[in-house]
N, C-alpha and C positions, 0 to 999 in steps of 0.2 A: 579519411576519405581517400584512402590511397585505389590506385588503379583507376581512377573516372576521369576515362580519356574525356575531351570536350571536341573531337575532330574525328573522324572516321578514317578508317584504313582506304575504303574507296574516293573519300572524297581528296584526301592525302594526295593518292596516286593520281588521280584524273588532271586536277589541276596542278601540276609539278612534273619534273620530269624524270621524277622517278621511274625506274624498270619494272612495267609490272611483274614480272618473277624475281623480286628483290625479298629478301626475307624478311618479313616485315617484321615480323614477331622480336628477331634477334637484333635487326640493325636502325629500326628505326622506333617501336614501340617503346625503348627506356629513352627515348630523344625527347617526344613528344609529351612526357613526363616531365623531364627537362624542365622543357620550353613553357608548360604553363608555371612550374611552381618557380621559375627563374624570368624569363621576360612577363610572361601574362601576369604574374602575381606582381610585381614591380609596378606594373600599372595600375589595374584595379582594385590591391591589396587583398591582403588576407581574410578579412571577415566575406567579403563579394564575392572572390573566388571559392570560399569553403561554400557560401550560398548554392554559386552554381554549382558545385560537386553534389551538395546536398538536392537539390533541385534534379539533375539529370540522373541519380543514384535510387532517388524514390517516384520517379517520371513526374514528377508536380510541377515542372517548370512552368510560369506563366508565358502565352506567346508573345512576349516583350522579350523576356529573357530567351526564346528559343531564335527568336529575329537576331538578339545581340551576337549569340553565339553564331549563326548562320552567315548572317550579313556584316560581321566585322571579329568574330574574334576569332572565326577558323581563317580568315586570311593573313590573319598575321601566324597563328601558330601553324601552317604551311611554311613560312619563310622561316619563320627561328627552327623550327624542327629540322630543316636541312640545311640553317647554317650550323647548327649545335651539330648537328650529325655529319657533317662533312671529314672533319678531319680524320675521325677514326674508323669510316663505313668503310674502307680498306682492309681494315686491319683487325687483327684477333689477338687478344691478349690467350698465351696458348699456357701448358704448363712448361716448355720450353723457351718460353720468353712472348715478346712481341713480334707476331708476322706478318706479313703482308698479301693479298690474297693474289693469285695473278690470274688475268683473265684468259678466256678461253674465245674469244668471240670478239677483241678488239684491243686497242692499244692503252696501256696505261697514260696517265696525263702528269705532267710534274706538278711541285709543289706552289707556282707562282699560276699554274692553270687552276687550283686547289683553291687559293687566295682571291682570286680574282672572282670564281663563283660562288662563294662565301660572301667576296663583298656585295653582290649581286641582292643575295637573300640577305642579307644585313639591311641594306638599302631599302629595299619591298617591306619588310619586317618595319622598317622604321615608318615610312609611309604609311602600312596600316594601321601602327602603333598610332601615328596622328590622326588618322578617319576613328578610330575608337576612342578615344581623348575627349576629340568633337563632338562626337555621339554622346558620351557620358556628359561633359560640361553642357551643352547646349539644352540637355532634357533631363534635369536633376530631379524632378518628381519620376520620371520613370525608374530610378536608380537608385533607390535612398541608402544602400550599403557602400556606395559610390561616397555618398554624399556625408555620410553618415558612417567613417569605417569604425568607430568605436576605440579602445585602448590598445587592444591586444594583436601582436603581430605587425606585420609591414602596412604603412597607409600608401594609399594610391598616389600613383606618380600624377598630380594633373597638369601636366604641364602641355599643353598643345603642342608645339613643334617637339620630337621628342630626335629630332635627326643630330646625331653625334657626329661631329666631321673630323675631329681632331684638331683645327686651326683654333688657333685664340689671337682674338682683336683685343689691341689695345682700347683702354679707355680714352674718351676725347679728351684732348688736350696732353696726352701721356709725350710726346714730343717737344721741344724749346730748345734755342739755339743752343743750347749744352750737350744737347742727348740724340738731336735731330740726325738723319743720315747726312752726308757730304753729297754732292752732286757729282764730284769725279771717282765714288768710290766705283 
């Protein structure tokens, strides 16, 4: 099922702030490829996702599955497609190395302005990642590939909050006057 985008070029651009004269085709079209067979497949796994390939590839989708993809799985794949696409939409891998495009119409931005909007769609990605989670677990007769991923390939992530932060809490009680911090540190 290769090439069956699950998001539109127009819908892409409307909601995001992408340039509409950005090239779609070259900088963002192998992104959003990316982003279903790497975040979206991570969630709803591999037999669900080949569904909807299958489903959107011979138009048979039922309007349950055309609402899923509408009302929750193009908002996420909006945010991962332009956090996966951020760091290299600059740049060309050329036959003379890696370069860098410079603009003609505005100021380039550095690498911690790069990061910072990245975590941005990181963040909304993860958000919609959890409205889709909620969707699935909540209405498991609507979903049964969901529910039901079978043997083969990646099973669905269900885990409701799906927001990665990086911090790790200790477990309770992980502290005792041995290990505890000092009050004059």
């Amino acid at each position: 099922m290769k090439n069956v985008l699950l998001i539109s070029e127009e819908k892409l651009k409307y909601f995001s702030e992408l340039d509409p004269n950005l090239d779609y085709e070259e900088l963002i079209l192998p992104w959003i490829k990316v982003s279903q067979d790497t975040n979206l497949q991570e969630i709803i796994g591999t037999k669900f996702l080949k569904g909807l390939y299958s489903g959107v590839k011979t138009n048979s989708l039922s309007q349950t599955y055309k609402d899923l993809i509408n009302n929750y799985i193009a908002d996420l794949l909006i945010h991962y497609t332009i956090y996966n696409a951020l760091p290299t939409i600059s740049m060309r891998i050329k036959q003379a190395g890696v370069i860098r495009n410079n603009t003609e119409t505005g100021t380039g931005i550095d690498n911690s302005d790069v990061r910072m909007l990245r975590q941005q769609h990181k963040e909304l990605g993860q958000f919609y990642t959890t409205r889709l989670v909620e969707e699935l677990c909540d209405n498991p007769t609507r979903y049964p590939l969901y529910v039901n991923p079978g043997t083969e390939g990646m099973k669905p992530n269900k885990r409701k909050n799906s927001y990665k932060n990086g911090f790790a809490f200790p477990k309770r009680g992980y502290y005792n006057s041995d290990n505890a911090p000092s009050s004059n540190s």
